[in-house]
C-alpha positions as CSV (number, residue, x, y, z in Angstrom):
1,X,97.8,14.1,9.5
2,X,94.2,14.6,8.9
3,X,93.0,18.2,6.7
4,X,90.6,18.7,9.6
5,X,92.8,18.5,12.8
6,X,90.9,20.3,15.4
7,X,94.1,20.7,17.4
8,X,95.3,22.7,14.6
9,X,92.5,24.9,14.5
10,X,92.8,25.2,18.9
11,X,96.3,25.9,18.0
12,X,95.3,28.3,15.9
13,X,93.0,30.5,18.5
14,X,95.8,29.9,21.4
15,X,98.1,31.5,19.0
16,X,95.9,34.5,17.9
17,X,95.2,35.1,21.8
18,X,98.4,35.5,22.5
19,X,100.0,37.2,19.5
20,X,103.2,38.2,20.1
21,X,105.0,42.1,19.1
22,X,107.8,44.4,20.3
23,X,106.4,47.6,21.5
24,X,106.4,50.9,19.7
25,X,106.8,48.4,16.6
26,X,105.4,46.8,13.8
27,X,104.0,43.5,14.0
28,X,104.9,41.9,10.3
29,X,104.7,44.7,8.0
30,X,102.5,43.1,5.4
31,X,101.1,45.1,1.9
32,X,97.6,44.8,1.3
33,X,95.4,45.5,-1.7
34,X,91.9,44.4,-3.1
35,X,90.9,42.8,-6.3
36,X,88.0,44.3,-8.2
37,X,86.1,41.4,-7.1
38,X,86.0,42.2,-3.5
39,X,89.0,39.8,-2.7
40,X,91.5,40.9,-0.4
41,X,94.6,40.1,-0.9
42,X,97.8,40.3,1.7
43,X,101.7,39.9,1.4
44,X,103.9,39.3,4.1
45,X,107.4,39.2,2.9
46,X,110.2,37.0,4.2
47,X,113.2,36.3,2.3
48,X,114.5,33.9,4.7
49,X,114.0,30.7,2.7
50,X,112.6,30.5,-1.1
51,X,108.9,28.8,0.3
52,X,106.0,30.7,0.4
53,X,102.4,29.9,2.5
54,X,99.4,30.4,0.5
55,X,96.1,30.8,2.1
56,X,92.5,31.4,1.0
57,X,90.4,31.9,4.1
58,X,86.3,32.2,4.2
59,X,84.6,34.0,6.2
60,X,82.0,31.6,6.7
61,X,81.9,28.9,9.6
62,X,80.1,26.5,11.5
63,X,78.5,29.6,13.6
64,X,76.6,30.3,9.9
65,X,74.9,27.2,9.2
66,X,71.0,27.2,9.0
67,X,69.2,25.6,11.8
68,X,69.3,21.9,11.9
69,X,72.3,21.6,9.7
70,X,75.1,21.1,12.0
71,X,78.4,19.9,10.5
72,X,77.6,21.1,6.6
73,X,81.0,23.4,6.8
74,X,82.9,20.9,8.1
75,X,81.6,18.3,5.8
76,X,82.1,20.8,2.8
77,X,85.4,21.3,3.7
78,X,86.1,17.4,3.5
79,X,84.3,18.3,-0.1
80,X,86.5,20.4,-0.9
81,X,89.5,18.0,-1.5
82,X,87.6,16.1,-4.2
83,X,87.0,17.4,-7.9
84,X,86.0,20.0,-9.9
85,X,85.1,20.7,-13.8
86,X,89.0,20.4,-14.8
87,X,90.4,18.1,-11.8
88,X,89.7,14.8,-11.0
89,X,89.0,13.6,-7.6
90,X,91.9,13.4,-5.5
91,X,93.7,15.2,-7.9
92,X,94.5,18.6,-5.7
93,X,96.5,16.7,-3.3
94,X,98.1,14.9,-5.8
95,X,99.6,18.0,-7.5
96,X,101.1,19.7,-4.1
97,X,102.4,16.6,-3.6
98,X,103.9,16.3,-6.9
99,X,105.6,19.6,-6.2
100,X,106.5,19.1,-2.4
101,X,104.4,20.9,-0.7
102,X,102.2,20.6,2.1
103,X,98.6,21.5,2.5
104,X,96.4,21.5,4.9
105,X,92.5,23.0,5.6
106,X,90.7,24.1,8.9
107,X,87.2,25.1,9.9
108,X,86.4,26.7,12.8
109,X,82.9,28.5,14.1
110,X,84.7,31.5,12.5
111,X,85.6,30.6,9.5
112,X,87.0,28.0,6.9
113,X,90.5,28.0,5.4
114,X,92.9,26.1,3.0
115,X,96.5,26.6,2.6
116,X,99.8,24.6,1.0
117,X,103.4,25.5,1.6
118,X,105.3,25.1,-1.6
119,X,108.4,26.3,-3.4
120,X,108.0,30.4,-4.3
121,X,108.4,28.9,-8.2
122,X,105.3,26.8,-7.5
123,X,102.9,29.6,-6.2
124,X,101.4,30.1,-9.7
125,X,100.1,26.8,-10.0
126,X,98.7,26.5,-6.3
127,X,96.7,29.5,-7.4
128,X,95.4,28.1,-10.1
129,X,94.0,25.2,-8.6
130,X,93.0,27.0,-5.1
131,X,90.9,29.5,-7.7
132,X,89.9,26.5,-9.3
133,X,87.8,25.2,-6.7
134,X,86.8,27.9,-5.5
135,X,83.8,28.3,-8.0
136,X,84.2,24.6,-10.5
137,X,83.7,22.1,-7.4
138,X,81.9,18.8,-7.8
139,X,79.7,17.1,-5.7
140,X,77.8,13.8,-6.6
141,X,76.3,11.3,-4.7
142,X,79.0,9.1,-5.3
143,X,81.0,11.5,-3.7
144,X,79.5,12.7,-0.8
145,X,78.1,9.7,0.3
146,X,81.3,7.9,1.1
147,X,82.9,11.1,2.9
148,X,80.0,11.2,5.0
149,X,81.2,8.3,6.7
150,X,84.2,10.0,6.8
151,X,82.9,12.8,8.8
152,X,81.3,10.5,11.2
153,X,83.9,8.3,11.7
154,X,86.1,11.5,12.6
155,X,83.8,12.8,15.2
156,X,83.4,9.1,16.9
157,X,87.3,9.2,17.0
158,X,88.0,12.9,18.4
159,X,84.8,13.5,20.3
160,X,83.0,10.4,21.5
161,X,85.9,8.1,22.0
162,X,87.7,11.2,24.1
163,X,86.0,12.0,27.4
164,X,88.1,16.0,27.5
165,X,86.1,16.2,24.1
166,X,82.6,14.7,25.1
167,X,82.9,17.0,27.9
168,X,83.6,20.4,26.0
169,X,80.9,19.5,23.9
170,X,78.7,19.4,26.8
171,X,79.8,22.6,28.8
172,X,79.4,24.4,25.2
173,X,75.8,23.3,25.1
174,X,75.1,24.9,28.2
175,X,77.0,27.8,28.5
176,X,75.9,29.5,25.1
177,X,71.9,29.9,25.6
178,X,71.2,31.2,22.1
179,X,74.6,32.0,20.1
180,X,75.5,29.0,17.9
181,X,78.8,28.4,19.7
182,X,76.7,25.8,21.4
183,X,76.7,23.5,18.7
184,X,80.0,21.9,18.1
185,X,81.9,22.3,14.8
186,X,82.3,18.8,13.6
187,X,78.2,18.4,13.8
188,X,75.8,16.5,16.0
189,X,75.9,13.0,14.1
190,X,72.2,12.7,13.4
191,X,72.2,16.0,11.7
192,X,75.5,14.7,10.4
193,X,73.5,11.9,8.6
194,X,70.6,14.3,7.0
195,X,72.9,16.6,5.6
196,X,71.7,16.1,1.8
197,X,74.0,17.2,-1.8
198,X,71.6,20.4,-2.0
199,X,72.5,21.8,1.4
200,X,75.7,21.2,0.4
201,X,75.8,22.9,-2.8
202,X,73.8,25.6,-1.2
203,X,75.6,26.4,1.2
204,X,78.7,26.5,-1.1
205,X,76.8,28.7,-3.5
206,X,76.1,31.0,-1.3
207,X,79.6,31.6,0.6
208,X,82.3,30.7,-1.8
209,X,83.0,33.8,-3.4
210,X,85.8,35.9,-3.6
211,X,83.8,38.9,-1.9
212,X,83.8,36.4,0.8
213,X,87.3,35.3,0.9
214,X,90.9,36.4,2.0
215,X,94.4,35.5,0.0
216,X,97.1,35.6,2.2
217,X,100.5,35.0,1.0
218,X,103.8,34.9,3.3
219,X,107.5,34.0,2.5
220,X,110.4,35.2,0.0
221,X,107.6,37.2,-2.3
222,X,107.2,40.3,-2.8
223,X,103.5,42.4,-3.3
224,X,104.9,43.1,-6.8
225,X,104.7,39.8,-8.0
226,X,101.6,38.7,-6.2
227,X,99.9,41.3,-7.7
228,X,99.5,40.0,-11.2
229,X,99.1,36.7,-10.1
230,X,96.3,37.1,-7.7
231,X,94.6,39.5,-10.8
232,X,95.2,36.6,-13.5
233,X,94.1,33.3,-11.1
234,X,91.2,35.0,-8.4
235,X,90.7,38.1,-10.4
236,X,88.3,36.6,-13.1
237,X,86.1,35.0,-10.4
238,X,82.6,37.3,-10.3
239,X,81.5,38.5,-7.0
240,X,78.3,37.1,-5.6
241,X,75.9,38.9,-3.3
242,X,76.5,37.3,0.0
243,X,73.5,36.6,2.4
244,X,73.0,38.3,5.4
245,X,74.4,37.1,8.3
246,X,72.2,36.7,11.6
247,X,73.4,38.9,14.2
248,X,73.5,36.5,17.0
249,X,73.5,37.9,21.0
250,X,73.9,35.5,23.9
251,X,72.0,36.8,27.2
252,X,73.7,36.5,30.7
253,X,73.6,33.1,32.4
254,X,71.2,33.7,35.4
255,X,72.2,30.7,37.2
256,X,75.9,28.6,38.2
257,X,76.0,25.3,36.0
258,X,77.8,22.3,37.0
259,X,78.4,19.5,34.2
260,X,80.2,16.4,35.2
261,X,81.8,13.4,33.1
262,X,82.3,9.9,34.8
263,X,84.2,7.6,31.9
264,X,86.2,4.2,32.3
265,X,88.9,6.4,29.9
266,X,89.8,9.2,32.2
267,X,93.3,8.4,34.1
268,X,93.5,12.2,35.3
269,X,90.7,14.2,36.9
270,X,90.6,17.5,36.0
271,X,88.1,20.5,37.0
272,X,87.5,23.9,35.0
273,X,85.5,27.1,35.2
274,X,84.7,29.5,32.7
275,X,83.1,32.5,32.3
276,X,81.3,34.0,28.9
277,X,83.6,37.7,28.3
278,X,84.3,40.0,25.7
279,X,86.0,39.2,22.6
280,X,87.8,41.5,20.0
281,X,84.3,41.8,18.2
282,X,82.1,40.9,20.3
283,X,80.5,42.5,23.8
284,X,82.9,45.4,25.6
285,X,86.0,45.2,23.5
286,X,87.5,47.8,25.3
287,X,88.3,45.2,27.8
288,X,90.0,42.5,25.2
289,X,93.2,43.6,25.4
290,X,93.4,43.5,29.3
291,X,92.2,40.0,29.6
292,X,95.2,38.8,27.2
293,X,97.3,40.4,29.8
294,X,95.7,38.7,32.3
295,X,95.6,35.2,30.6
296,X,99.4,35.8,30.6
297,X,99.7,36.9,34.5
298,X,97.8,33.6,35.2
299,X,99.6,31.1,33.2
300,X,102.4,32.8,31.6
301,X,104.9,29.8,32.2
302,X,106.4,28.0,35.1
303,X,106.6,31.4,36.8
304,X,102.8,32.0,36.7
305,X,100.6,33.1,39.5
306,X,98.0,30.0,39.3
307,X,101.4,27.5,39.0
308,X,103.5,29.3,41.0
309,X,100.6,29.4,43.6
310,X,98.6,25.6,43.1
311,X,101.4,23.5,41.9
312,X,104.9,24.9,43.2
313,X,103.5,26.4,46.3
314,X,100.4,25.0,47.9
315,X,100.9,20.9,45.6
316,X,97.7,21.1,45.4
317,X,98.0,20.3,41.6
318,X,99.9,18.9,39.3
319,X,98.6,21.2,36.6
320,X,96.7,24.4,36.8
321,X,96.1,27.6,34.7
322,X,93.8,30.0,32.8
323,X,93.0,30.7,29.5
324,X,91.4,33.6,27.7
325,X,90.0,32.8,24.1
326,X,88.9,35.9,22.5
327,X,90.2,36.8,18.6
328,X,86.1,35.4,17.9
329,X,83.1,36.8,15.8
330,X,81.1,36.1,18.8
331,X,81.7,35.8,22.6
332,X,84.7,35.1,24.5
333,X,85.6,32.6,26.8
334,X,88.1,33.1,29.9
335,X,88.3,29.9,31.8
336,X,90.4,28.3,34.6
337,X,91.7,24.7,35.2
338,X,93.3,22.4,37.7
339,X,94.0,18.4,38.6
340,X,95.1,17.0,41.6
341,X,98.2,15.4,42.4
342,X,97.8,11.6,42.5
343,X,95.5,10.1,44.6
344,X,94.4,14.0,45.5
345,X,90.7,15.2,46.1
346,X,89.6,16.6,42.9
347,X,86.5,18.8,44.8
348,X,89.8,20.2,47.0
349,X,91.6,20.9,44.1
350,X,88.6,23.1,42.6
351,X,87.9,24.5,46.3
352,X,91.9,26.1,46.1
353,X,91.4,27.3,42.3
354,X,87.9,29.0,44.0
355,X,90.2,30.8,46.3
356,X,92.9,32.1,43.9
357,X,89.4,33.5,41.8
358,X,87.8,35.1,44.6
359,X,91.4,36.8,45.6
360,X,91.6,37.7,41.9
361,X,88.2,39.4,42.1
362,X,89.3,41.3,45.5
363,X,92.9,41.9,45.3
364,X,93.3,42.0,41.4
365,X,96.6,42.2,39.6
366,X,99.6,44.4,40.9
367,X,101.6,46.4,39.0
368,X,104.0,44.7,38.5
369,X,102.6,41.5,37.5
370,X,101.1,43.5,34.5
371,X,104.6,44.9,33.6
372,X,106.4,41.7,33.4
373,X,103.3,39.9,31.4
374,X,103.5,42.5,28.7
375,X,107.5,42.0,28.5
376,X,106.9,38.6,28.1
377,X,104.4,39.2,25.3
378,X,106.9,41.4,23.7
379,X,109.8,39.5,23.8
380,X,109.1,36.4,21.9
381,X,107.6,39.0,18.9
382,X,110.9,37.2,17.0
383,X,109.6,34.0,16.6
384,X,106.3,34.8,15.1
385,X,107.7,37.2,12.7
386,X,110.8,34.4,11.9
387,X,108.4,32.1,10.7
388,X,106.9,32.1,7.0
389,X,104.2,30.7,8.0
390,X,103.0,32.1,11.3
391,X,102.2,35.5,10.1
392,X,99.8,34.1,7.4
393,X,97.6,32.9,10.1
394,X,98.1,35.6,12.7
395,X,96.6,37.9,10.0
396,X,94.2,35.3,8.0
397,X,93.0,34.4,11.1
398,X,92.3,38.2,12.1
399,X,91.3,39.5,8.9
400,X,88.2,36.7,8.7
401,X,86.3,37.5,11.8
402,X,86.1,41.8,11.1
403,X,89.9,43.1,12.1
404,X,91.9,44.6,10.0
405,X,95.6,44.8,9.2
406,X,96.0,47.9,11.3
407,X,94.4,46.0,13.9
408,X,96.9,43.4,14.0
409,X,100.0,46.2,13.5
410,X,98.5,48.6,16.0
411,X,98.6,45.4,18.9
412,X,102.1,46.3,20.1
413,X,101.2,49.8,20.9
414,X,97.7,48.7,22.0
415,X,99.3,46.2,23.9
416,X,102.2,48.3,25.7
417,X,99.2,50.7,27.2
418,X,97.1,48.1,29.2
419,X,97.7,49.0,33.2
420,X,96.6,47.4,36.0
421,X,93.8,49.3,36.3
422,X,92.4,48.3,32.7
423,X,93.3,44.7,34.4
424,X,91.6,45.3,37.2
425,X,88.5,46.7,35.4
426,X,88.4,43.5,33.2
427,X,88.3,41.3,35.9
428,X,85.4,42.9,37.7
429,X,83.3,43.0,34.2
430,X,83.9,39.3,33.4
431,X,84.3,37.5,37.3
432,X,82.5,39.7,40.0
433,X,78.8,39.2,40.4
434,X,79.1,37.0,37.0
435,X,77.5,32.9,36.5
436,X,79.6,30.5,34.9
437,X,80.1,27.0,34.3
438,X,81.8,24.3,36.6
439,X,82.9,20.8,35.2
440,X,84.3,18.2,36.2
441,X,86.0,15.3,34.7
442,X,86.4,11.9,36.5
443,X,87.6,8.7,36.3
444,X,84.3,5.9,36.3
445,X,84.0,4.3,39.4
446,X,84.6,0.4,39.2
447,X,82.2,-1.7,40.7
């Protein structure tokens, strides 16, 4: 599997919008400290098996690169798996392999991470190497040149050879005016191809640093013995003074958008909505927690309003749901879909999603919609904290856009006190009165 699976990282945000917790509980109990250097360190324990997750995340992503230089933390995270000062290229991946473990990287407009899954007797080493390259990379000509054509041979594959992606892309370009959410994460291709070795090693420079970075370490360890390992591998590392980041604000659309896709490769129509709203850190947070709820109410399973309602009820889908993406640095995104049944009309299909938002907007939630949501939230807390890996990017994940581990403990009480009024409320700041984007997605007519 590729290092740079964007379905991981889409994974990744569907998982932190819907984190799960008991109430009145503890989400995973992790220990925190921080290194001298400014590196935060976090320890989830879980003796269930002897593995442990180890994960360095950056708070740097695609949303920070300078103005014409799409792709550069993408492409440096493709950089990243090549050598440093001590290892040759290639060699990383050969030494987790060599051990049996598993590793894997991600970079999102967020942020950038890197992780393996190893035996707990193996952590040391994957330290090592992780600090390693965290300040002793590489980069030559000779090296970057070929992964360039990596990179652009990636983003022919997942975006312009996949009409759902060439879409997305599109609707992103629209929707976000001015924040840098616009511009997708893999790159535009021609600024793909004038990406040069110094913006690279610039841009490294400048945001790999420990300061700038999170350790996060889950499975059958204990903060005792990370401790002295995270002091003796990252510890020696010098913090950097970081640049400052721009402080991006999006305005309000002032107009409905429509963006439509005809290709010979789509076999399923589909048509979506969305709506620019709050995140946890960006715009009125107060209303974050409410739209999770709601996300749930919509499309919490086969039992779901917009299913229960479009597919079960009226067949006038064969799919159809919401979505609210919101653990971001910048704006939010709450967005509704829906495709016709076979040789159904897909402007019908969007008119009866229309109708199920303008009920939302007048009727709102009921009582006790909102109850059983939350239950649902609360009752599959088991399986995130089960896993040894989960938890180290539930928190990771959190801790690298601003949150902070009481953040992410505090969501089961924070979580238990949404009512349908805060609901309600959320759904008349993001839907009434408010522009969004339409798209559709259809199959290209033969002639």
């Amino acid at each position: 599997m590729s290092r740079r699976a964007f379905s991981y990282v889409l994974a990744l945000f569907f998982l932190l919008a819907g984190m799960p917790a008991v109430a009145g509980a503890a989400v995973f109990n992790p220990q925190s400290f921080t290194l001298k250097n400014g590196m935060q360190v976090v320890v989830i324990t879980n003796h269930r098996v002897p593995v442990v997750t180890h994960m360095v995340w950056y708070k740097i992503g695609a949303m920070d690169e300078p103005a014409g230089k799409s792709g550069l933390a993408h492409y440096l995270e493709h950089l990243m798996f090549k050598g440093t000062k001590s290892l040759k290229p290639g060699e990383f991946s050969a030494i987790v392999a060599r051990n049996g473990g598993r590793e894997n990287a991600f970079t999102s407009q967020d942020y950038t991470g890197y992780f393996q899954s190893v035996a707990v007797d193996r952590l040391p080493l994957m330290m090592k190497i992780e600090a390693d390259r965290m300040t002793n990379l590489v980069l030559t000509d000779d090296i970057i040149e070929p992964e360039r054509a990596v990179v652009i041979e990636e983003r022919r594959s997942r975006v312009d050879r996949d009409p759902s992606s060439m879409l997305g892309e599109q609707i992103r370009a629209v929707m976000f005016q001015n924040h840098p959410y616009q511009i997708p994460i893999i790159g535009w291709q021609h600024e793909i191809e004038g990406l040069t070795r110094k913006d690279l090693i610039d841009f490294y420079k400048a945001w790999y640093a420990p300061n700038n970075a999170i350790l996060v370490i889950s499975g059958d360890i204990t903060v005792d013995e990370v401790r002295p390992l995270a002091e003796k591998y990252y510890g020696p590392i010098p913090a950097k003074p970081l640049p400052e980041r721009v402080k991006w604000a999006e305005p309000p659309l002032n107009a409905d958008l429509r963006v439509v896709l005809e290709h010979a490769r789509v076999r399923q129509p589909s048509w979506s909505r969305r709506f620019i709203a709050p995140s946890q850190m960006h715009g009125a947070t107060e209303h974050a927690d409410a739209l999770q709820v709601l996300g749930e109410i919509l499309s919490g399973g086969a039992t779901s309003r917009l299913y229960r309602k479009l597919v079960v009820e009226r067949k006038a889908a064969v799919s159809a749901g919401g979505w609210y993406s919101g653990r971001l640095r910048g704006p939010g995104t709450f967005g509704f879909y829906i495709s016709p049944p076979p040789g159904g009309d897909l402007e019908e299909a969007g008119k009866a999603m229309n109708e199920e938002i303008d009920l939302l907007i007048e009727k709102g939630v009921t009582e006790e919609e909102v109850k059983k949501a939350v239950q649902r939230l609360q009752d599959s807390a088991i399986y995130a904290r089960d896993s040894y890996r989960t938890p180290a990017r539930v928190l990771g994940g959190a801790l690298a856009i601003g949150q902070t581990v009481e953040d992410v403990e505090s969501w089961p009480e924070r979580i238990g006190m949404v009512t349908v009024d805060a609901v309600n409320r959320a759904i008349a700041h993001v839907f009434k009165d408010r522009k969004s984007v339409t798209s559709l997605l259809l199959p290209k007519p033969t002639t």
